[in-house]
C-alpha positions as CSV (number, residue, x, y, z in Angstrom):
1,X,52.5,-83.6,22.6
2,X,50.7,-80.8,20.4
3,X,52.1,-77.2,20.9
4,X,49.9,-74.7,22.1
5,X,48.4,-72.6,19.4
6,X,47.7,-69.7,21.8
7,X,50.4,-67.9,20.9
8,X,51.4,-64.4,22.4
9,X,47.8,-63.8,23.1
10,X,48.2,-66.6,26.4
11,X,49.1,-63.8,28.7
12,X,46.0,-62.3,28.4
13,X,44.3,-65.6,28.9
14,X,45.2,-66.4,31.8
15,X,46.4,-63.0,33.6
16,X,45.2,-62.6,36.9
17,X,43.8,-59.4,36.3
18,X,41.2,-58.2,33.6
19,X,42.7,-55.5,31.8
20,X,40.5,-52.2,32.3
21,X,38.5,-50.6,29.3
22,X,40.4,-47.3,28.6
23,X,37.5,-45.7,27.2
24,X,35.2,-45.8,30.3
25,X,32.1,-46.7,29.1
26,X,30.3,-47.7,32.6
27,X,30.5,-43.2,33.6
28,X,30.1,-42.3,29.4
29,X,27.0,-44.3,29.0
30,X,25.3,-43.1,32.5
31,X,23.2,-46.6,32.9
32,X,21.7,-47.5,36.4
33,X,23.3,-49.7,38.3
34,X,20.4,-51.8,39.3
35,X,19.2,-52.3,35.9
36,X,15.9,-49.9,35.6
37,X,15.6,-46.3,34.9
38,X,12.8,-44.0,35.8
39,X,11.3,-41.5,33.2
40,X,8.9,-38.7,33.7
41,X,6.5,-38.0,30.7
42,X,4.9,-35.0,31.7
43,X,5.6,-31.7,29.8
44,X,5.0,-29.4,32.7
45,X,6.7,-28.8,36.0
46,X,3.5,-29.9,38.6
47,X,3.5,-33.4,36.6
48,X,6.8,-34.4,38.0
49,X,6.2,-33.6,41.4
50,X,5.2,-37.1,42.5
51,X,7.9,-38.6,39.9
52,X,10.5,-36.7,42.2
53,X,9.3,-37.9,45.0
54,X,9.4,-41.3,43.9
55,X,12.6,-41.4,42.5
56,X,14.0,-39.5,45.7
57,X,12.0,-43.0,48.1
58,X,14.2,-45.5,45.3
59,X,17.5,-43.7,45.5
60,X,17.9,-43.1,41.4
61,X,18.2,-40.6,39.2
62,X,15.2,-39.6,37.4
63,X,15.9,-40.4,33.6
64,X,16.9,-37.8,31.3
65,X,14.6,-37.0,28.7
66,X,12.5,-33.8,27.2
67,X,9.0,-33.7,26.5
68,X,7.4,-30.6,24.6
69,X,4.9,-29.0,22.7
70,X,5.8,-27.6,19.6
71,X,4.7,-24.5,18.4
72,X,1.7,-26.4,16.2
73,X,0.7,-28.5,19.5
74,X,2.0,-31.7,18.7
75,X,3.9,-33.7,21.1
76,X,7.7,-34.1,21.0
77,X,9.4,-36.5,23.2
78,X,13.3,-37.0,23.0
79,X,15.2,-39.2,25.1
80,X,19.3,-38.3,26.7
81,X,20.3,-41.7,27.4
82,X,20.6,-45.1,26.5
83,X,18.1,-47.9,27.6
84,X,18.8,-50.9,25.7
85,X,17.8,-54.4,28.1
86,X,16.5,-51.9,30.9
87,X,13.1,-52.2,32.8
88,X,12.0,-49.0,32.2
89,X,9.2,-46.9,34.4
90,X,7.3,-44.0,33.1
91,X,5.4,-42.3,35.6
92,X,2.8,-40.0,34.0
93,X,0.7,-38.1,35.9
94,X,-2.5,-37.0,34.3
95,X,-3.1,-33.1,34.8
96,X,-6.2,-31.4,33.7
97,X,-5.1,-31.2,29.8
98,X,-6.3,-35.1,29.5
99,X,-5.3,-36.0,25.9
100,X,-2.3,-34.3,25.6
101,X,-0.7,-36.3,28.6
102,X,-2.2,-39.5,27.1
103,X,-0.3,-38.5,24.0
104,X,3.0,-37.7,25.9
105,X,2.6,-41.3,27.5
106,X,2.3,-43.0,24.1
107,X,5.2,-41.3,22.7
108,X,7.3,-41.9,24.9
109,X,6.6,-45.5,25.4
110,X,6.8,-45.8,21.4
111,X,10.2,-43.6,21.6
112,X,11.2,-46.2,24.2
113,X,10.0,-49.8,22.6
114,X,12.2,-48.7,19.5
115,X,15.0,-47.9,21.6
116,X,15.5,-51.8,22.6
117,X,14.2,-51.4,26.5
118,X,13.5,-54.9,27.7
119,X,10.2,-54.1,29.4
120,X,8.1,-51.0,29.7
121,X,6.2,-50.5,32.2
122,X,3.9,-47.5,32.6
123,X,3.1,-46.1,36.5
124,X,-0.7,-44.7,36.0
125,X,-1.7,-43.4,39.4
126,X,-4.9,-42.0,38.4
127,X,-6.1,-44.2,34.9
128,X,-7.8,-41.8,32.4
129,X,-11.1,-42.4,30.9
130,X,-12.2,-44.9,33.8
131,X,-15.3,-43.6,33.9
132,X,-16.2,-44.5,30.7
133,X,-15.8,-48.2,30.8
134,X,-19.5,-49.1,30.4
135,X,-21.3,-48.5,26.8
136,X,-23.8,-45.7,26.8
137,X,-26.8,-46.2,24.6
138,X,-24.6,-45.2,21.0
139,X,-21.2,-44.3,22.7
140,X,-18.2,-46.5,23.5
141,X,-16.1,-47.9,25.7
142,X,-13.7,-45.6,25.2
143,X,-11.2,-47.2,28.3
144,X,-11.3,-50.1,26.4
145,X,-9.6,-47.9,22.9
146,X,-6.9,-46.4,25.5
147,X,-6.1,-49.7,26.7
148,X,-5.6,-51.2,23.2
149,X,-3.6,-47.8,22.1
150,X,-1.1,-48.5,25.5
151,X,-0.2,-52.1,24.2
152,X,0.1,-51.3,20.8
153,X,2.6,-48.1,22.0
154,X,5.4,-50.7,23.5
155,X,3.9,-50.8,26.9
156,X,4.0,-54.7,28.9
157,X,2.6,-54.0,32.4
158,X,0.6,-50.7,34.1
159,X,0.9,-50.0,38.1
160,X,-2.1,-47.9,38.8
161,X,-4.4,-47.3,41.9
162,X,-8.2,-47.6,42.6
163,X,-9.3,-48.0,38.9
164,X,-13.0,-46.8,38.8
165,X,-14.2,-50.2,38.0
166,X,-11.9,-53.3,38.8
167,X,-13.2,-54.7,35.8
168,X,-11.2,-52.4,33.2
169,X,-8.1,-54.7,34.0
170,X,-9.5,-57.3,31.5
171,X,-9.2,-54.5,28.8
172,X,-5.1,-55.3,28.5
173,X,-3.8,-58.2,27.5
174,X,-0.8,-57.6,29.8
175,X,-0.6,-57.6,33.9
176,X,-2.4,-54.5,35.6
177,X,-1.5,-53.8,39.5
178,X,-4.2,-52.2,40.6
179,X,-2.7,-50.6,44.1
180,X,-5.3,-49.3,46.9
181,X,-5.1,-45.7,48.9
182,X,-7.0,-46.8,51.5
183,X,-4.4,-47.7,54.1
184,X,-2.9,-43.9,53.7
185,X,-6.2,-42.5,53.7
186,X,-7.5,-45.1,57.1
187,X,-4.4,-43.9,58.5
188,X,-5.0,-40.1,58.1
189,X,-8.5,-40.7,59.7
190,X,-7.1,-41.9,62.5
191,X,-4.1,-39.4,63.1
192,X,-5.3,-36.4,61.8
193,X,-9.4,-36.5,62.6
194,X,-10.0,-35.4,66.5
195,X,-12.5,-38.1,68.0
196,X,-12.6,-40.1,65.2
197,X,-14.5,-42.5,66.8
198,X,-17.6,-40.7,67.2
199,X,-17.5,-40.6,63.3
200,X,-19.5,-42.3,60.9
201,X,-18.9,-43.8,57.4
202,X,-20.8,-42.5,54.6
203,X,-21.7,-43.6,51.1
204,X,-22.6,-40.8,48.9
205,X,-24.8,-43.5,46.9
206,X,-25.7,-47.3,46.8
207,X,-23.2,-47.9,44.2
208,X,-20.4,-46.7,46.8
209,X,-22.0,-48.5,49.6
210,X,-19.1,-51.7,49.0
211,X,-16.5,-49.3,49.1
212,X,-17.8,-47.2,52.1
213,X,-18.2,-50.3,54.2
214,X,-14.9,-51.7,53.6
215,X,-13.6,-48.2,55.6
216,X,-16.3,-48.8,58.6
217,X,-15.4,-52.0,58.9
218,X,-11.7,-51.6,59.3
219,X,-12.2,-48.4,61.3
220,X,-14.8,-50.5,63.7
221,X,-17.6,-47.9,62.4
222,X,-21.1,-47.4,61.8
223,X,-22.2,-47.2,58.4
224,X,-24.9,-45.0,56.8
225,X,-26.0,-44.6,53.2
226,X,-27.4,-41.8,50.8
227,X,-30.2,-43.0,48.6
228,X,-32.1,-41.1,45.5
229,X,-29.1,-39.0,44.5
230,X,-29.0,-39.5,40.0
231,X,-26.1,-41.7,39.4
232,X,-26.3,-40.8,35.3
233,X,-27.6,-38.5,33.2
234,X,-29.2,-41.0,30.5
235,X,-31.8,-39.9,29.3
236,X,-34.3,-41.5,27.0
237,X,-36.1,-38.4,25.0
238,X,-34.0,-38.8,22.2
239,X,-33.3,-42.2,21.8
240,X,-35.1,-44.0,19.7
241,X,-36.0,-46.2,22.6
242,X,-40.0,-44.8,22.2
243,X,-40.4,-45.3,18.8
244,X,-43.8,-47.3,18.2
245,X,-42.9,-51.1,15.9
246,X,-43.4,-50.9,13.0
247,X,-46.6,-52.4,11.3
248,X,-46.9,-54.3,8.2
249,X,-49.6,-52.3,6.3
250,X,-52.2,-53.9,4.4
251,X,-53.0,-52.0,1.8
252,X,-50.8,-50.7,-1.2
253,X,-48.7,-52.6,-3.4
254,X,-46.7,-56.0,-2.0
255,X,-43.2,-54.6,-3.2
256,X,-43.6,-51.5,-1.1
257,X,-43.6,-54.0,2.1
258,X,-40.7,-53.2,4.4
259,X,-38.4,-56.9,5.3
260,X,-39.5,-59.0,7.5
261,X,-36.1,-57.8,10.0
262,X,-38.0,-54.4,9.8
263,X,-41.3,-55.3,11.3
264,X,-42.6,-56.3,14.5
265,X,-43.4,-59.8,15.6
266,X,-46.5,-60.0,15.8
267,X,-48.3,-57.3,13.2
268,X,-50.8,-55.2,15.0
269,X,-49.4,-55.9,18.7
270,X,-47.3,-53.2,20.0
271,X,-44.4,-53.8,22.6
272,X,-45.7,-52.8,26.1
273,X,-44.1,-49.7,27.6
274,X,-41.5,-49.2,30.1
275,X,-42.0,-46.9,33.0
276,X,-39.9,-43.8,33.0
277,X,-37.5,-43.3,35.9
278,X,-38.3,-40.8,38.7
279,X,-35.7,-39.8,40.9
280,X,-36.8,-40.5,44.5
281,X,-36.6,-38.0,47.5
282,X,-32.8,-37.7,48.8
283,X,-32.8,-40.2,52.1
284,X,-30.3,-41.6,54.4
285,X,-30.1,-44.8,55.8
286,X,-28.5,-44.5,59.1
287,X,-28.1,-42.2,61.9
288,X,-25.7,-39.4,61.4
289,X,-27.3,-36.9,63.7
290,X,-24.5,-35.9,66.7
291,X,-21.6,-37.4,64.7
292,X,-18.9,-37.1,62.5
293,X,-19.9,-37.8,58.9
294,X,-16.7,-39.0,56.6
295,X,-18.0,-39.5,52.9
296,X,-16.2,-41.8,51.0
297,X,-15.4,-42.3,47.3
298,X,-12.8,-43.2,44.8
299,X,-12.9,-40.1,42.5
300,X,-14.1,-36.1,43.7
301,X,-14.5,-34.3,39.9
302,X,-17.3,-31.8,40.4
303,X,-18.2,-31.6,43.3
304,X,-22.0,-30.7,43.2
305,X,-23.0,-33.8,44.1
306,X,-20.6,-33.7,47.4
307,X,-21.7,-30.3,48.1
308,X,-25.6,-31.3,48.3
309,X,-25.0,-34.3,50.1
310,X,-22.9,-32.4,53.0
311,X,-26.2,-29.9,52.5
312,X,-28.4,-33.0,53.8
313,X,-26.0,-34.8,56.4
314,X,-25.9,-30.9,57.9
315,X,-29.6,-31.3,58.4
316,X,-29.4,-34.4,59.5
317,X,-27.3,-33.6,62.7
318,X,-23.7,-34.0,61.2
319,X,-21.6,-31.4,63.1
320,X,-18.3,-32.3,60.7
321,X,-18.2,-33.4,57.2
322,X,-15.3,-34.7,55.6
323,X,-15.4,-36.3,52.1
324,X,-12.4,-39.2,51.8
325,X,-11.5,-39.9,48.0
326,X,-8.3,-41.3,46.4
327,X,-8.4,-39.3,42.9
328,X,-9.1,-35.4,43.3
329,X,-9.4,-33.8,40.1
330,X,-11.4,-30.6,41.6
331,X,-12.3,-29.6,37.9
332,X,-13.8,-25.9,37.1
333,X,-15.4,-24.2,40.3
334,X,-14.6,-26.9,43.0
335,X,-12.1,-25.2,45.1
336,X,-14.6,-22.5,45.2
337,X,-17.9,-24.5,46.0
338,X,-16.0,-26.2,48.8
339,X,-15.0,-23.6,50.4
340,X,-18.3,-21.9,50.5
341,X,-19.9,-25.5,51.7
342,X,-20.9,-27.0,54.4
343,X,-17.6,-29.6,53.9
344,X,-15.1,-29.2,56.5
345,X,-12.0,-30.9,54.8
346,X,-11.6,-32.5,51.3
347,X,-8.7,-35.1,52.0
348,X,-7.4,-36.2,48.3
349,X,-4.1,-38.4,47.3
350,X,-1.5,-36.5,45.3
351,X,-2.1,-39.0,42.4
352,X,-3.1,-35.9,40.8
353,X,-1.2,-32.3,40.6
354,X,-3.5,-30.1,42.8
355,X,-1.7,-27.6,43.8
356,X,-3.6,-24.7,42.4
357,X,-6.6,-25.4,43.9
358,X,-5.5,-26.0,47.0
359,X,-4.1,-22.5,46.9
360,X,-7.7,-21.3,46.2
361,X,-9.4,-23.5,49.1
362,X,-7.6,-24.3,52.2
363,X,-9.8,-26.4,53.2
364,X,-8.2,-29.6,50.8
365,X,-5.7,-31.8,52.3
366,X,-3.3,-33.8,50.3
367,X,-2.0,-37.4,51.5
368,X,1.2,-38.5,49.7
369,X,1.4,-42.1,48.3
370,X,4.7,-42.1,46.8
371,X,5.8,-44.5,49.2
372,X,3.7,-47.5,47.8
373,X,4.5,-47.1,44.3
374,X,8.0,-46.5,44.9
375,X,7.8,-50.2,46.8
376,X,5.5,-51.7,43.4
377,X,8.2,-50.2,41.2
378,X,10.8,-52.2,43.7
379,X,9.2,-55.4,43.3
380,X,8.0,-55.3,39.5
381,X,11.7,-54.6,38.8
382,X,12.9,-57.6,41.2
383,X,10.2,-60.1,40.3
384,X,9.4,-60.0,44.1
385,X,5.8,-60.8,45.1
386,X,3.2,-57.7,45.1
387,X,1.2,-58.8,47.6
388,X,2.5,-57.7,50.4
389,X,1.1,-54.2,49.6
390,X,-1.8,-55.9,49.4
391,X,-2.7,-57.1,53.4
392,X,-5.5,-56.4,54.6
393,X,-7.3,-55.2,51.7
394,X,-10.6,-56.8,50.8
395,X,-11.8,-57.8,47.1
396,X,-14.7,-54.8,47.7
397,X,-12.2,-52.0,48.3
């Protein structure tokens, strides 16, 4: 029978007990339990606010890391701790200094990718640039360039909420969860606005109209809808749009002749003319007058356009105006326009920090969503099914 070559080292084999690790790695090297960490990637104090709060719904640590600006403005990230084969989150808020948090994001997802995380995946509430997913005469699609920047940064999947257009989610090559405020913001109509059912739903234009009706429909209310309000400022003076074709001439030497890709058509026929827009007198269709007018949209910026629509629902018999949107970015004067409006109550998601100006106005309301990305962050990281925070939510929302 063969001897066992195992020698002295068979104890060990077949002990009863492992034998414990006497440097104690498992406290030294700080890892999460559960296999995920959490970063923050803003540089400033209000851009962690809703990290905090997330991190505080999931029961982890927020990840320890540093994010500054050096004394020449550029970006710096470091990060304390070890994330090799982690799912890692970084939640960046975008705060009114745009490119500089885009900048923050990339670097840190880059800082991350070559530190051996398994997947990165970047928690977007409020998507930058989502405006400007459409190309504008010479312009570009400049959503489409931050899309392709986020991939090639280390980033593999984006939780984010109410994109401007649904559409931008074919500009990544890698799964987008687009998450909806509308149940927190339904529910906040219903709690928090006194006789809410006298109220009406309103669409500050056609464009919103989908949108707007997706609310009166869950709410069981009417619907009414602003028309003649200018959805862009394109204009064609400058363009190049009016220039006359050119025609081939007929006199002068043949080798001065433009190409034939540089004439018109048909030489001597010019192209007819198209009709310049007019902007039609603001309407409404539907009847506001004795009710409760909530205006609904997915992004309040500058608010002029908010402030002369209130202005005409006023005169239309609206004895309360509330304007309902998910992204509230109250750039330059808002605060201070609001509060000398006609609006009674801006009511805006903390997917962006506000704080300041809701110091200046009192009359903005803030409705926390924490609680649903905390849960996407939960199921991304378990490979549980998302949609389940998405019942009840139509395709139009």
């Amino acid at each position: 029978m063969p001897k066992s070559r195992l020698g002295p080292h068979k104890s060990l084999l077949f002990h009863s007990k492992s034998p414990k690790l006497s440097y104690d790695y498992q406290s030294r090297m700080n890892v999460g339990k559960s296999g995920y960490r959490v970063f923050s990637a803003n540089s400033t104090t209000a851009g962690t606010e809703l990290a905090k709060k997330i991190t505080e719904r999931l029961g982890v640590d927020l990840g320890k890391s540093v994010v500054y600006q050096e004394s020449n403005r550029e970006t710096r990230v470091d990060v304390k701790e070890s994330v090799r084969g982690q799912d890692i989150f970084i939640i960046q808020t975008i705060p009114r200094d745009v490119n500089t948090a885009i900048m923050e994001l990339l670097i840190m997802a880059y800082a991350l990718k070559t530190s051996c995380a398994k997947n990165i995946i970047g928690v977007i509430p409020y998507f930058p640039y989502s405006k400007q997913c459409k190309m504008r005469k010479r312009g570009s699609i400049v959503c489409k360039l931050l899309a392709s920047m986020l991939a090639k940064a280390g980033l593999t999947h984006i939780i984010t909420m109410d994109l401007h257009q649904k559409e931008i989610q074919g500009f990544f090559g890698f799964p987008v969860d687009n998450l909806r405020a509308s149940p927190f913001l339904i529910q906040y109509i219903q709690e928090e606005i006194p006789d809410y059912r006298n109220a009406i739903i309103v669409a500050k234009s056609p464009s919103a109209a989908k949108r707007a009706q997706s609310y009166a429909e869950r709410l069981r209310l009417g619907l009414a809808v602003m028309h003649g309000e200018a959805q862009c400022s394109e204009s064609d003076m400058a363009d190049g749009r009016q220039s006359p074709p050119l025609v081939r001439s007929s006199s002068g030497h043949p080798g001065l002749d433009l190409p034939w890709r540089h004439q018109a058509p048909f030489p001597g026929i010019e192209l007819p003319m198209m009709m310049a827009k007019e902007k039609p007198p603001i309407s409404v269709v539907g009847d506001v007058g004795g009710r409760i007018a909530i205006i609904i949209d997915d992004i309040i910026d500058d608010v002029e356009n908010f402030v002369a629509a209130a202005e005409i629902l006023k005169e239309r018999g609206a004895y309360k105006i509330y304007i309902m949107a998910t992204h509230g970015l109250l750039s330059a004067d808002a605060p201070r326009l609001i509060e000398e409006s006609a609006i009674d109550e801006v009511v805006v998601t903390n997917t962006v920090p506000h704080e300041v100006q809701k110091l200046q106005c009192p009359k903005i309301k803030t409705v926390d969503v924490s609680m649903i990305l905390a849960e996407a962050i939960r199921r991304t990281h378990n490979g549980e099914s998302m949609a389940y925070l998405f019942r009840n939510i139509t395709v139009d929302d």
